[in-house]
C-alpha positions as CSV (number, residue, x, y, z in Angstrom):
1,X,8.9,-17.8,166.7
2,X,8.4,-20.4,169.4
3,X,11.5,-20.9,171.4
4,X,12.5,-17.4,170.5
5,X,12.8,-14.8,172.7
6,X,14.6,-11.1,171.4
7,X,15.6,-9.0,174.0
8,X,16.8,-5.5,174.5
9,X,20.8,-5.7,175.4
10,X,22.2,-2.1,175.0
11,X,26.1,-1.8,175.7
12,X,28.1,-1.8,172.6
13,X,25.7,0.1,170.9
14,X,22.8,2.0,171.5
15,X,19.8,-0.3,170.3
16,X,21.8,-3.9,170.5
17,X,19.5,-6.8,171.0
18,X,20.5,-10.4,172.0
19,X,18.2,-13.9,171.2
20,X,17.3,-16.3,173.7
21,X,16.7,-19.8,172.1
22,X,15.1,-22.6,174.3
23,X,17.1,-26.1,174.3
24,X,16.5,-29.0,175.6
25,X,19.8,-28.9,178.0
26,X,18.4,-25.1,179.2
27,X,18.5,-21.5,177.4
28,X,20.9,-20.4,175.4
29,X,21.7,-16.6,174.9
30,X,23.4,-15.7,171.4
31,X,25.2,-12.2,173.5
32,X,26.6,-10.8,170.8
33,X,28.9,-8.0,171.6
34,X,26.8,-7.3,174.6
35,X,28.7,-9.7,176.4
36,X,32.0,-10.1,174.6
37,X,34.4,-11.9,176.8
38,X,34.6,-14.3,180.1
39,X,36.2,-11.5,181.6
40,X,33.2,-9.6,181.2
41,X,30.8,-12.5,182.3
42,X,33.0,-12.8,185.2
43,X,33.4,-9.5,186.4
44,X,30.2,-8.0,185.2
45,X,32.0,-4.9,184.1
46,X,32.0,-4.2,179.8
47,X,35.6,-3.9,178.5
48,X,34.0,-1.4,175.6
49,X,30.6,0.4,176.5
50,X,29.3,2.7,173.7
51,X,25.9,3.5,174.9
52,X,25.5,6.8,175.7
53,X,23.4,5.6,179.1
54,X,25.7,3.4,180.3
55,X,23.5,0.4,180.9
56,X,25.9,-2.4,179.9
57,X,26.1,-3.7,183.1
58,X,22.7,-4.0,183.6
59,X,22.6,-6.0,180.2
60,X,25.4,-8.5,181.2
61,X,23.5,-9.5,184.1
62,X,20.2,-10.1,182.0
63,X,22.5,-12.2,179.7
64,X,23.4,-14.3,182.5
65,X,20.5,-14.4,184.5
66,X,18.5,-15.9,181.0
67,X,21.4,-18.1,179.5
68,X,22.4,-21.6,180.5
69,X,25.0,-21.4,178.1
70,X,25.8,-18.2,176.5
71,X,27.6,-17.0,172.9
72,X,30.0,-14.4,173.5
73,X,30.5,-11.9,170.6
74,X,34.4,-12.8,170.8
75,X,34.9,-15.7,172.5
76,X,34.0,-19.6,173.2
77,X,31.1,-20.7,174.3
78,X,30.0,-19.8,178.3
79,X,27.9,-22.2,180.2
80,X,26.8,-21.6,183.5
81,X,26.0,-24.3,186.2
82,X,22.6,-24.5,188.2
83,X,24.6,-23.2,191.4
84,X,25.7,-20.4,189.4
85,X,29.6,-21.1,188.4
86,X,30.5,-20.2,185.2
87,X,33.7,-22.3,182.7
């Protein structure tokens, strides 16, 4: 779909994707459990990494390098500013 991007976000499990939807205030990235927490956006680190290849890491930084704001998997919404700060 236009607007729609699905993109590969293993962590929590092995073949997890996550959606990046285009709004008019800037991307949005529904994270799923790939990014779960603002700890994790914060720190970078995955409270709970399943996969076997450890690339969760590697996925949080994809999250937050594509979303303007992001959905968590178990918490509020994240938004990051254009210099990069994160509330």
């Amino acid at each position: 779909m236009p607007g729609v991007t699905l993109f590969p976000t293993p962590d929590h499990s092995p073949g997890q994707v996550s959606l990046q939807l285009e709004a008019d205030e800037g991307p949005v990235v529904l994270a799923a459990d790939a990014l779960k927490t603002a700890r994790e956006a914060l720190s970078g680190i995955p409270d709970m990494e399943i996969d076997p290849q450890k690339r969760g890491r590697a996925s949080i930084a994809e999250i937050l390098r594509r979303g303007r704001t992001i959905v968590p998997g178990h918490f509020p919404t994240i938004h990051r500013e254009v210099d990069g700060r994160l509330w």
